[in-house]
N, C-alpha and C positions, 0 to 999 in steps of 0.2 A: 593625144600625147599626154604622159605621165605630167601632175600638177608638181610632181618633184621635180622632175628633167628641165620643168620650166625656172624653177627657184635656185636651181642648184647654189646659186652667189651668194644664198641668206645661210649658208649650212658653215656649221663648224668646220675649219682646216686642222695639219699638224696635232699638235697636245693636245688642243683645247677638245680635240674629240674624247678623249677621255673624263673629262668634266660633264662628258652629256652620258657618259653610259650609266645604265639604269641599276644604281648600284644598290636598292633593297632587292631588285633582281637576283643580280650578282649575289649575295650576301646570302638570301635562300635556297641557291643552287648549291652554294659550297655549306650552308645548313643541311641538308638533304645530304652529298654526298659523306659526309663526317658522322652520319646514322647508319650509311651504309658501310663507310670502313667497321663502326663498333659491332657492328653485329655481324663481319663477316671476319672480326676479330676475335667473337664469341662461338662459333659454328665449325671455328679451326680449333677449337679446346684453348682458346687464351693465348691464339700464336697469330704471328702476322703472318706467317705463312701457311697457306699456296695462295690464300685469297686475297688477304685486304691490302699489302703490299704493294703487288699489281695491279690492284684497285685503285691505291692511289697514284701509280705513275699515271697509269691511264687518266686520271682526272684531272692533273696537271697539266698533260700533253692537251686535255680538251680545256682546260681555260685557255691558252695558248691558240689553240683553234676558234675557239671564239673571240678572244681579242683581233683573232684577225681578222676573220670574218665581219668582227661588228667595226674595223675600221676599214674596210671596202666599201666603198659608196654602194646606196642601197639597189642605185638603177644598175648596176652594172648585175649583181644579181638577177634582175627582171633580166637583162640580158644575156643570159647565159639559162635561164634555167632550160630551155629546150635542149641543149648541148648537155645540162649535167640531170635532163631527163634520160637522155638517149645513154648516157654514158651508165647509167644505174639498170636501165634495164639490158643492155648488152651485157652488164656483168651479170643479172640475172638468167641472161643466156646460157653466157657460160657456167653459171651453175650446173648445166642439165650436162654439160659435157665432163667440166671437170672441178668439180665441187668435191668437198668431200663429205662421207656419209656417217653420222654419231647417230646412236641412238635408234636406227630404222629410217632416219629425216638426212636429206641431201641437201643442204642450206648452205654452207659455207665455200671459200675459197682462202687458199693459202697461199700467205701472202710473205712468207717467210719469218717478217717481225711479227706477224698477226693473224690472225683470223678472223676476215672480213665475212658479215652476213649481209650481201645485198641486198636484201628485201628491207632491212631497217636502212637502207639510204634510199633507196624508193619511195619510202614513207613521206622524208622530206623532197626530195625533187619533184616529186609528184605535185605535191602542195604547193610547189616552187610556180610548176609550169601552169597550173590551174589559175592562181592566180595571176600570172602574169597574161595567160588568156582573158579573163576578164577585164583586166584593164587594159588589154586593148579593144575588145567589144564593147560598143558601144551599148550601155544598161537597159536600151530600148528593144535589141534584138536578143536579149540574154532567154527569154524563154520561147521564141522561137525554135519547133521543133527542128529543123537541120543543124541550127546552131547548140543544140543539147547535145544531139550525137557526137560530137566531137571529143568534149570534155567525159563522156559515158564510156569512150574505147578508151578514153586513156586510164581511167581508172580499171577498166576489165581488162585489157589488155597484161600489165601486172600481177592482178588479183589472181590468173589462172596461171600463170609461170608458177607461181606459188604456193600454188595449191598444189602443183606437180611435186613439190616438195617431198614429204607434204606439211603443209605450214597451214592450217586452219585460224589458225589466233591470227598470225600478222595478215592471213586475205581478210577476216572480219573488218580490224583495223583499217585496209588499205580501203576498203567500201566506204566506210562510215566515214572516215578522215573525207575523200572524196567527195562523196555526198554533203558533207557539212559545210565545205567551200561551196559547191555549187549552190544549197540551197543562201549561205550570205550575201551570197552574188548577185543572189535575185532570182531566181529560177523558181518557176511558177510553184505554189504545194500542193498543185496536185498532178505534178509527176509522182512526189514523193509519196502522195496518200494510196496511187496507184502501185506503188513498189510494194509498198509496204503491205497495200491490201491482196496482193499477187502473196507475196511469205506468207501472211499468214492461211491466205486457204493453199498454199500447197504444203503448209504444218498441217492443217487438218486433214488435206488428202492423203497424208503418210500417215497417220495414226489408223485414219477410217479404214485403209488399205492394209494392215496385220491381220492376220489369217487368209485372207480372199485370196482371188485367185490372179488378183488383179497386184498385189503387193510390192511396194515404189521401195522396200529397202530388205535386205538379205536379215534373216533371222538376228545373226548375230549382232548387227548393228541396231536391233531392236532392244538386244540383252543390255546395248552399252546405254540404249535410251533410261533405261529400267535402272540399271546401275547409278547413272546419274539423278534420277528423281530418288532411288533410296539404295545408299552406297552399303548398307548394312546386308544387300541379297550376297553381296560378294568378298567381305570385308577384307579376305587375305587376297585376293586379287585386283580386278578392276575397281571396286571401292577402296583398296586399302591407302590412296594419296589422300584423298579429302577424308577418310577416317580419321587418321591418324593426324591430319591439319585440323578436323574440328575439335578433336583433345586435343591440341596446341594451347587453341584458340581459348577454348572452354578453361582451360585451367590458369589462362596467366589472370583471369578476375579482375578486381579492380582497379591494381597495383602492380601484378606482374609478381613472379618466384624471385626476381634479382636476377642481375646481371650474373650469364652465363651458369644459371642455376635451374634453366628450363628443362624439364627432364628429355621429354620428345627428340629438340637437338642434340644435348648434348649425349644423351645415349641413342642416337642413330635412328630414332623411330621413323624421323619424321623424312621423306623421303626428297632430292634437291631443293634442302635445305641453305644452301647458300644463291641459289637465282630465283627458278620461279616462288619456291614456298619459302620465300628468308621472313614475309610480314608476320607468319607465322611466328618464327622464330622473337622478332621484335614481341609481339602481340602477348606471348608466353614469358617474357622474361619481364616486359616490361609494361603489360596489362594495357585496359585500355585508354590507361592516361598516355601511355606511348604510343598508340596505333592510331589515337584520335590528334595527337601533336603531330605526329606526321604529316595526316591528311587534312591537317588546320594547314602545315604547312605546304603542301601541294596547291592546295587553296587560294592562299596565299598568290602564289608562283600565277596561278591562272588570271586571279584579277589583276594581279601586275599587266601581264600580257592583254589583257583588253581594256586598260585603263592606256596603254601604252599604241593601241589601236586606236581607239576612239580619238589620239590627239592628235594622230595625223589626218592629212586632210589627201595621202595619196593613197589611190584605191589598190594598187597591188601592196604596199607594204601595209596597209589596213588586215587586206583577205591573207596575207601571209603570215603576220603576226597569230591572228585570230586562228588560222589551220592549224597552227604547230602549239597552240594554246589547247586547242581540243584535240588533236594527235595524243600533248601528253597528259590530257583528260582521261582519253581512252586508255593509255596506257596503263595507269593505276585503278581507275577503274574496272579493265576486265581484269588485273591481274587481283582483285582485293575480294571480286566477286567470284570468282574461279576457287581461291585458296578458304572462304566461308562455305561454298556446296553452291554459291546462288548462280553459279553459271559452269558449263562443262570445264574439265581442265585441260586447256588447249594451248599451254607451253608459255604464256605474255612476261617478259621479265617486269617485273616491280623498277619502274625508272628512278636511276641514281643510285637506287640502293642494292639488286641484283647483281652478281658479280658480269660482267660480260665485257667486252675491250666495244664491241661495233656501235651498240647501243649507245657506251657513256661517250662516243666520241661523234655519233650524229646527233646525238641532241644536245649537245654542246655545242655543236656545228648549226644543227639549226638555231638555238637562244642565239648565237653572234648573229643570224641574220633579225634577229627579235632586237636586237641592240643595235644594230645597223640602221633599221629603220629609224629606231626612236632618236640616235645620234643626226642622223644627217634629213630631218623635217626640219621645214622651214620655220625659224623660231622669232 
């Protein structure tokens, strides 16, 4: 049994939970989103509207969601997350039936106020039920193979709804998020060296396999290979996103052009320029004193969230905090890597700062359970 479930009588009641919530936390999240209203202030030619408006209701609705979430007791979460696992991927179900389709991609469902993407609620449930599996296993059977399988469907089971999409970035995410609980948990490394050493010789068996007769990928997905290592073979085409984002990037120098003075956005070069490529936008207007104060302040965000792990002493709100710490590791991470050339571009919004309703209201939704835990540890 949970070392919290046993203390519950030393945790804050009523008000006084708000005196425990982690408010440099707090304070960096509504930093972060207040960079993303200016620049999706900037990318609209200097108007609040269509973007940053609805940006910020949305933000408001999710502090709201997190204050509530971070005043639910932390165990009642552990108890619920298989129910609000089951419930994220049922709606991932029903994506396949009645989703709707932008873009070429089947991701969403309409919800009348909103448009929900359940694959960014998966993200956290996921990481909900993982942990709360751990802490009810006992740390001495965690790398016992029948007890891997378990935690391995739950993660693949998702990852391939997903990919049906098709949603490449958020299945990356859904692995690695996954993988990153299991290995905190305990889970032996050399599952993971065997994962990893399995990718990399089936990378080398796709390359060694172009021309032969034996060949694991269709021509043209060889061209997208090709494009991605040098976006200049195709520049008006399949290169032309990450072209026109590495003159983004290249021109805002050391300082940036000024505020809404970046040529790329504001003359349309630069292609969804308000979600996935907006760092672009930052990066060009406000150089990289601005792209480096960002990810000082993500930074930030993340060792909050494992300084805020490491003081509890219960194992599911430890591995939950620390999941949704590297969740939105990965988030900015692939999306910073994607919009420089150093990784394919596979859709990741920039968290906080991206325009999007689903995104800013599940990670808002997970930081309350970030704050949930740290209010109600035994103090």
């Amino acid at each position: 049994m949970s070392y919290l479930a046993n203390n519950a009588q030393s945790v804050p009641t009523g008000f006084r939970k708000i005196l425990y919530l982690n408010w440099p936390l707090t304070l960096l999240l509504i930093s972060v989103a207040c960079v993303g209203f200016l620049m999706l202030y900037s990318v609209a030619g200097g108007s609040f509207s269509p973007w940053a408006e609805l940006q910020m209701e949305r933000f408001v609705l999710g502090l709201v969601v997190m204050l509530v979430v971070a005043m639910t007791p932390i165990w009642f979460w552990r108890n619920v997350s298989a129910l609000a696992y089951l419930g994220a991927f049922a709606l991932l179900i029903g994506v396949e039936f009645f989703g709707e389709e932008n873009m070429g991609a089947q991701r969403w469902i309409d919800l009348g106020f909103m448009r929900l993407q359940p694959s960014e609620l998966m993200k956290i449930t996921m990481v909900m039920l993982l942990a709360a599996f751990y802490d009810w296993l006992p740390p001495e059977k965690t790398s016992r193979p029948q007890w891997v399988i378990f935690p391995v469907v739950l993660i693949l089971l998702p990852t391939f709804l997903v990919l049906q999409q098709p949603d490449l970035g958020t299945s990356i995410l859904l692995m690695a998020a996954g993988g990153a609980v299991m290995f905190l948990a305990g889970v032996h490394w050399g599952y993971f060296a065997a994962v990893i050493g399995s990718v990399v010789g089936l990378i080398f068996s796709v390359f060694q396999s172009r021309g032969t007769d034996w060949q694991l990928l269709k021509d043209y997905q060889f061209r997208r290979i090709d494009t991605f290592l040098d976006p200049s073979q195709d520049p008006l085409g399949a290169g032309y996103h990450i072209t026109q984002s590495k003159i983004a990037l290249g021109s805002g120098g050391w300082s940036g052009r000024g505020f809404m003075q970046g040529t790329q956005s504001q003359l349309n070069f630069l292609p969804e320029k308000h979600t996935d490529f907006i760092f672009t936008t930052l990066a060009e207007e406000f150089g990289f004193i601005g792209g480096f104060t960002l990810l000082f302040i993500y930074m930030l965000i993340i060792i909050f969230c494992v300084v805020s792990a490491l003081a509890t002493k219960d194992r599911f709100s430890s591995l939950v905090t620390l999941g949704i710490a590297i969740t939105f590791f990965l988030f900015f991470a692939v999306n910073m890597s994607m919009v420089m050339g150093l990784a394919p571009v596979v859709g990741v919004p920039l968290p906080m700062v991206s325009y999007g309703g689903s995104v800013m209201l599940v990670l808002m939704g997970a930081f309350g359970l970030v704050q949930s835990a740290n209010i109600h540890r035994p103090r």
